[in-house]
C-alpha positions as CSV (number, residue, x, y, z in Angstrom):
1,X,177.2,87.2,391.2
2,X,176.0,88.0,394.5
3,X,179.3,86.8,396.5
4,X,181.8,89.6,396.6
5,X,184.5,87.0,395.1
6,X,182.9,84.7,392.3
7,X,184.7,82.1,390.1
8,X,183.3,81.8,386.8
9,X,184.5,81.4,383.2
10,X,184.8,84.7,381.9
11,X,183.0,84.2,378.0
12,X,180.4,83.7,380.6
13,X,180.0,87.1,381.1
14,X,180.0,88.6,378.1
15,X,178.6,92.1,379.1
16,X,182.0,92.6,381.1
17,X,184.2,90.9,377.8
18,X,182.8,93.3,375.4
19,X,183.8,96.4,377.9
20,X,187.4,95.5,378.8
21,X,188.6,94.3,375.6
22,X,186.2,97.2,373.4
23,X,189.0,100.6,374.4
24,X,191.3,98.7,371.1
25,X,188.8,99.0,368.8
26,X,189.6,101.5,366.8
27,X,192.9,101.0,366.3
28,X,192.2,97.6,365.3
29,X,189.2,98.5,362.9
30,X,191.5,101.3,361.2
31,X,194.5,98.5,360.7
32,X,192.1,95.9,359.4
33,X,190.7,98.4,356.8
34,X,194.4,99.1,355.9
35,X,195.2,95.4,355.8
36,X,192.4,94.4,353.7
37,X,193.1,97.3,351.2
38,X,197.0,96.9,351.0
39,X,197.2,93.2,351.0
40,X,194.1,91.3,349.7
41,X,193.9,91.0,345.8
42,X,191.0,92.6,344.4
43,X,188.1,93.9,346.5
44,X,187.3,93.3,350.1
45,X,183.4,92.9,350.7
46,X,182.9,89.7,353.1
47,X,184.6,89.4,356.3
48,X,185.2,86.2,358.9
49,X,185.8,86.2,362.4
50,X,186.4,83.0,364.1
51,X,186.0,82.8,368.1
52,X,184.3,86.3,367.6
53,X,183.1,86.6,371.3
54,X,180.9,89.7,371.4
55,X,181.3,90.6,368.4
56,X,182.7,93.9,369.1
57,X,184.3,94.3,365.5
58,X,181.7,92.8,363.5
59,X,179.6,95.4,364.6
60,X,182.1,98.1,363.4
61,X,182.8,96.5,360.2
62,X,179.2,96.0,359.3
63,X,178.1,99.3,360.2
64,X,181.1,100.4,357.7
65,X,179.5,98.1,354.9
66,X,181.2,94.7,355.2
67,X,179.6,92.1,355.4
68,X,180.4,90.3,358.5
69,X,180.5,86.2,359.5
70,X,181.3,84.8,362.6
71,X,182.2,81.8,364.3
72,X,182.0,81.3,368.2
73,X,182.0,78.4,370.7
74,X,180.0,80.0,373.8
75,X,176.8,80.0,373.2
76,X,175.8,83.2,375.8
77,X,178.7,85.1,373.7
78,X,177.2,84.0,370.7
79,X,173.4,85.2,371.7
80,X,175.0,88.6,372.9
81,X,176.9,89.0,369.5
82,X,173.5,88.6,368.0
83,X,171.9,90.9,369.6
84,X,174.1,93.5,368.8
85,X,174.7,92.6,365.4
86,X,171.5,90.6,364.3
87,X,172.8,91.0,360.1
88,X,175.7,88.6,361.0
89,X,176.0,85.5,359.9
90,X,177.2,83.8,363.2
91,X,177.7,79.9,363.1
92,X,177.9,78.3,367.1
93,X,180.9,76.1,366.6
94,X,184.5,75.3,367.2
95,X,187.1,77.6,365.2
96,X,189.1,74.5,364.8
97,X,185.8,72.3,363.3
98,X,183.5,74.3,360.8
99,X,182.8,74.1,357.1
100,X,181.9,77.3,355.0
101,X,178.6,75.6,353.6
102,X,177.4,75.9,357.2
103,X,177.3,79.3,356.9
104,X,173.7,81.2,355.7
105,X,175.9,82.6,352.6
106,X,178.0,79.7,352.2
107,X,180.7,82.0,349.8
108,X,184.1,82.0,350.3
109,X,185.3,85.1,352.0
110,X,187.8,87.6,351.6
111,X,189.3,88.2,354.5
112,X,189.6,86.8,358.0
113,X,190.7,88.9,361.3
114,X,191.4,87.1,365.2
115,X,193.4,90.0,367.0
116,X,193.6,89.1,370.8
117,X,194.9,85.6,371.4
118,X,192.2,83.2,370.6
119,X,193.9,80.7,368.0
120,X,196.3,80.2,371.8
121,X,193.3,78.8,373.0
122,X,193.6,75.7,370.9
123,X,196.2,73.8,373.3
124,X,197.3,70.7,370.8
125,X,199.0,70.9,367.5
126,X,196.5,69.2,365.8
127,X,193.8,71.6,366.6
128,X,195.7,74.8,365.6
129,X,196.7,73.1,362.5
130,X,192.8,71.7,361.8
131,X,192.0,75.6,362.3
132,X,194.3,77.3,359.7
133,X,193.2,74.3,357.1
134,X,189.7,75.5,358.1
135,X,190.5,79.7,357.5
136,X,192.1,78.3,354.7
137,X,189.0,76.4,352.8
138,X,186.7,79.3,353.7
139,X,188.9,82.3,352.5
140,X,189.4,82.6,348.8
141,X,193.0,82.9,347.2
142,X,194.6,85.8,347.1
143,X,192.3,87.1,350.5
144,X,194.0,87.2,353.8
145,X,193.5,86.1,357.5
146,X,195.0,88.7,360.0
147,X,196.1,86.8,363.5
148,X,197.5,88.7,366.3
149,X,199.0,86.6,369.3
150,X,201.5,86.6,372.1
151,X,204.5,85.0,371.2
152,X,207.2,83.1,373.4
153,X,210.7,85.4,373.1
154,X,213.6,82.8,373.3
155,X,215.3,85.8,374.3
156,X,214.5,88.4,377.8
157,X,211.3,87.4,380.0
158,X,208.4,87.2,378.8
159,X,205.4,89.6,380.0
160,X,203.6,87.6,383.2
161,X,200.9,90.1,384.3
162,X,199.1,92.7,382.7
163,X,196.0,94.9,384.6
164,X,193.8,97.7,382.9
165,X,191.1,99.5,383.4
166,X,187.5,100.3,381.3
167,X,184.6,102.2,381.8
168,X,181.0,102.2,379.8
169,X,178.4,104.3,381.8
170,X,177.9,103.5,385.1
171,X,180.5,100.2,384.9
172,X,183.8,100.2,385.7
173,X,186.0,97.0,385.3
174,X,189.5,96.5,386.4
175,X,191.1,94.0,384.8
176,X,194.1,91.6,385.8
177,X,195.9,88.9,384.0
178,X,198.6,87.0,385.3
179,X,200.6,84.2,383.7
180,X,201.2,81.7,387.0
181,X,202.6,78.5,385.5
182,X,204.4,77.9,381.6
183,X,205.2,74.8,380.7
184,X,207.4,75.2,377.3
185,X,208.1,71.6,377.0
186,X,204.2,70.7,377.1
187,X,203.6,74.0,375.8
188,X,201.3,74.7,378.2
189,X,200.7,78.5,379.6
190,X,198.2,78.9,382.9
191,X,196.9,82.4,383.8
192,X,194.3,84.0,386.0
193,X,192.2,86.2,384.7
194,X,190.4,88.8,387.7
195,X,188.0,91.3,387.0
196,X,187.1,94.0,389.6
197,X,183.2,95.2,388.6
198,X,181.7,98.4,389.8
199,X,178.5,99.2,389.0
200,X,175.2,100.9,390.8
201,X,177.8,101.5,393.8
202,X,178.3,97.6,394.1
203,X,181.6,95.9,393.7
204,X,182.0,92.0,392.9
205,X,185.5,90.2,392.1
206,X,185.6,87.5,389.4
207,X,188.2,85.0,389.0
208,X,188.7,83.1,385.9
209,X,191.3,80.4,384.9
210,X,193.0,80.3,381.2
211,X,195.2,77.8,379.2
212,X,197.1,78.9,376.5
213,X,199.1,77.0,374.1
214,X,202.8,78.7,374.0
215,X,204.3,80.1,370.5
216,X,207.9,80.8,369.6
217,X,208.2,82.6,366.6
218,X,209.5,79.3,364.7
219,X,206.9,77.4,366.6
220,X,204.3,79.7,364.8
221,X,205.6,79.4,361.1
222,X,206.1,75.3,361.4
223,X,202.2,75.2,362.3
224,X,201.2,77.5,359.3
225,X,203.7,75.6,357.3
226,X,202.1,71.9,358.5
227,X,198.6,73.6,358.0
228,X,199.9,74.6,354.2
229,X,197.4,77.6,352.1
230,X,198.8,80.4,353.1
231,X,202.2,82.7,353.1
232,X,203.3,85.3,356.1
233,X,202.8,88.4,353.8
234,X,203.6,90.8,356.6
235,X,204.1,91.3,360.6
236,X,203.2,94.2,362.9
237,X,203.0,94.9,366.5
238,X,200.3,95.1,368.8
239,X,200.8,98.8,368.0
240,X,199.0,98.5,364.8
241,X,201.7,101.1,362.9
242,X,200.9,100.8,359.3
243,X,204.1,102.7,358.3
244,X,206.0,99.8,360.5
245,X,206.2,96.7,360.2
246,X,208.2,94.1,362.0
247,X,210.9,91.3,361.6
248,X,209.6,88.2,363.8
249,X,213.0,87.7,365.7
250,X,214.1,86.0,369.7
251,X,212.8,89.1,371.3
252,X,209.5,89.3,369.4
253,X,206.6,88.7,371.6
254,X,203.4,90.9,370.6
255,X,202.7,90.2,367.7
256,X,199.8,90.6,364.1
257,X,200.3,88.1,361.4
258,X,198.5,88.9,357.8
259,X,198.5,85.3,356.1
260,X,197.5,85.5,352.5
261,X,195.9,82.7,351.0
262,X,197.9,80.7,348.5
């Protein structure tokens, strides 16, 4: 990263991942903890996350007592993850291909979290459908699987660009995301994603390129209904208010799914 202006696939540097996307942790460890005691059926002890990147909730949940497993394609966001959080049972694989007797403890779990997009990044049918049938073989009835995604409103424009900014010690990163190009009928969504690093009184731009696979609201429930195993037991917004849930209507685009396992 010595050019000023870089391109480079962003799970490639997961040192900057873990800082931009780690200011929503809280919120999103306080509504999992609500989810898990509100909607799974009996008690909630073992915990999956699939594409967990850096593993910036397993750490949370583990040092609250869970027990924390974790699934994740990139292999430098894997060894970072494991560094941070060396009691988790992390499996290097696809969320859309993995068995729970791969796993150390191969026991069904409880619950299952994905908050920020990631299930998007399996661009066929086929693939987000082979990924709920896999949630749903390793997550026991009556436990649940908590999705959050960005929905396609049928209704107003959707968001296109989105830029914040996150500091941990002597980093700052500015980060930029901008839809450029959505193709509903392939369902196809492209978007840059720039990050603007200061550290040590240095400053280096990198540029990364996304696909996403688009998601009306009926779009969503036809895959979970194709995928079969689990039921929509309740919606929220990217708010995370426990006191209000949402109806999934046109306008809906941010959006937290809690399947339960049927």
């Amino acid at each position: 990263m010595n050019d000023p202006r870089a391109t480079a696939d962003i799970y490639d540097l997961p040192e900057y991942y873990d800082i931009i996307f780690a200011d929503e942790w809280e919120a999103e460890f306080d509504f999992l903890r609500f989810c898990f005691e509100r909607y799974v059926d009996g008690s909630t002890q073992r915990l999956l996350e699939p594409a967990c990147g850096t593993g910036r909730l397993l750490v949370e949940l583990h040092s609250a007592g869970y027990a924390v497993a974790g699934v994740e394609l990139n292999e430098k966001m894997t060894r970072y993850c494991r560094e941070r959080c060396p009691d988790a049972d992390l499996l290097s694989g696809d969320m859309a291909n993995f068995r729970l007797e791969q796993f150390a403890q191969p026991e069904p779990f409880d619950a299952g979290f994905n908050m920020i997009n990631s299930v998007r990044h399996l661009l066929s049918e086929e693939l987000a459908v082979a990924h709920f049938r896999c949630m749903a073989a390793a997550i026991r009835p009556g436990g649940i699987y908590v999705v959050g995604l960005h929905l396609t409103p049928t209704v107003g424009q959707p968001l296109e660009d989105e830029t914040w900014v996150a500091k941990r010690e002597d980093v700052t990163v500015t980060c930029h995301l901008e839809t450029y190009d959505r193709d509903l009928d392939a369902r196809i969504e492209r978007a840059s994603l720039c990050y603007d690093i200061e550290k040590n009184g240095h400053e280096v731009q990198v540029v990364g390129d996304l696909s996403f696979r688009t998601y009306t609201a009926a779009q969503m429930q036809q895959t979970l209904q194709t995928a079969g195993g689990w039921r929509i037991a309740a919606t929220y917004d990217f708010t995370y208010d426990q006191d209000e849930p949402i109806v999934v209507g046109a306008v809906s685009e941010d959006v937290v799914y809690v399947l339960q396992r049927l």
